[in-house]
N, C-alpha and C positions, 0 to 999 in steps of 0.2 A: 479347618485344616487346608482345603482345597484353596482359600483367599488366601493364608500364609505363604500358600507355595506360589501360587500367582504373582505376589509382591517379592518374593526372593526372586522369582526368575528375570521381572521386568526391571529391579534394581540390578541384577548381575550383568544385563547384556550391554553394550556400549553403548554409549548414545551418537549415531553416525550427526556428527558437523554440519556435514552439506545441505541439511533441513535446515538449519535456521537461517541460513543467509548469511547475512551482515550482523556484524556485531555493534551495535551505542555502546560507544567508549568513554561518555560523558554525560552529565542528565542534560536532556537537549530545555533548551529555555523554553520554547511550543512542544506541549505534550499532544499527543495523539488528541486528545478530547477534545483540546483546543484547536486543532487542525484540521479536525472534520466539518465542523460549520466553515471553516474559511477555504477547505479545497469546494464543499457546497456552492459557495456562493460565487467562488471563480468559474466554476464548471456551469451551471446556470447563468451567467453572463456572458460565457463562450458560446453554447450550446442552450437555444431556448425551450427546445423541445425535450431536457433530460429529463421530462417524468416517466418517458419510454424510454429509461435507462438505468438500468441496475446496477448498484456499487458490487463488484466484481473482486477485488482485490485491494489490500492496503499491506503495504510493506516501509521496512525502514532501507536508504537507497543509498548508495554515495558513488558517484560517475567521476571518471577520471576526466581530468579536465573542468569541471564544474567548479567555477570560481563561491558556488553559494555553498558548496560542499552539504554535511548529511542532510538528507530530505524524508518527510512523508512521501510515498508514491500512493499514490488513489485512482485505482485505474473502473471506469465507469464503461458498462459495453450496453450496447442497445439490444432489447429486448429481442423485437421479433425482426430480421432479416429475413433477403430471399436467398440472395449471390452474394453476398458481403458483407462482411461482421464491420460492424462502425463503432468506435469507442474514443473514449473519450482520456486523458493524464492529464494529472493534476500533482505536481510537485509546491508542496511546501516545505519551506526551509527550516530547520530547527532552530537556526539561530537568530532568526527575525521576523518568520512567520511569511516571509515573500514568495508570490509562488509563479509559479510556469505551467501553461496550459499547453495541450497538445492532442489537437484530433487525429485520428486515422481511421482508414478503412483497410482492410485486406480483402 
């Protein structure tokens, strides 16, 4: 009885938008699975030492102005810091699988 009510309550409440982000409005030609070995292999050619760095985030992205338009975002942060967090973006394109690397520190 008590799961019956659990499922009526969690189907009845709305489900707020602003969690999911962005919406794929099309099947992207590079799917997620195939984009992980290749934002890998950019991010390890950028950054040599990313074993001391942990896959942090993946999201789907689309930036105004971005002539490659919707991307995988793969964002990589290094483990142990003292004063500043160092990570690592990694954009791949959905529609050709090209991608754009981007270090930061804050």
């Amino acid at each position: 009885m008590l799961k019956i009510l659990a499922v009526i309550l969690v189907l009845a409440c709305p489900v707020p938008t602003r969690e999911f982000g962005i919406y794929i409005t099309e099947t992207p030609k590079v799917s997620l699975e195939q984009a992980l070995p290749i934002a890998a292999r950019a991010a390890h050619a950028e950054v040599p030492d990313l074993d001391n760095f942990v896959l942090h985030s993946v999201k789907p992205r689309a930036l105004k102005n971005d002539k490659g338009g919707m991307h995988w975002e793969f964002l990589w942060q290094e483990l142990q810091f003292k004063t500043h967090m160092r990570g690592v973006i990694v954009r791949v394109y959905m529609k050709d699988g090209a991608t754009a690397v981007t270090q930061f520190r804050e």
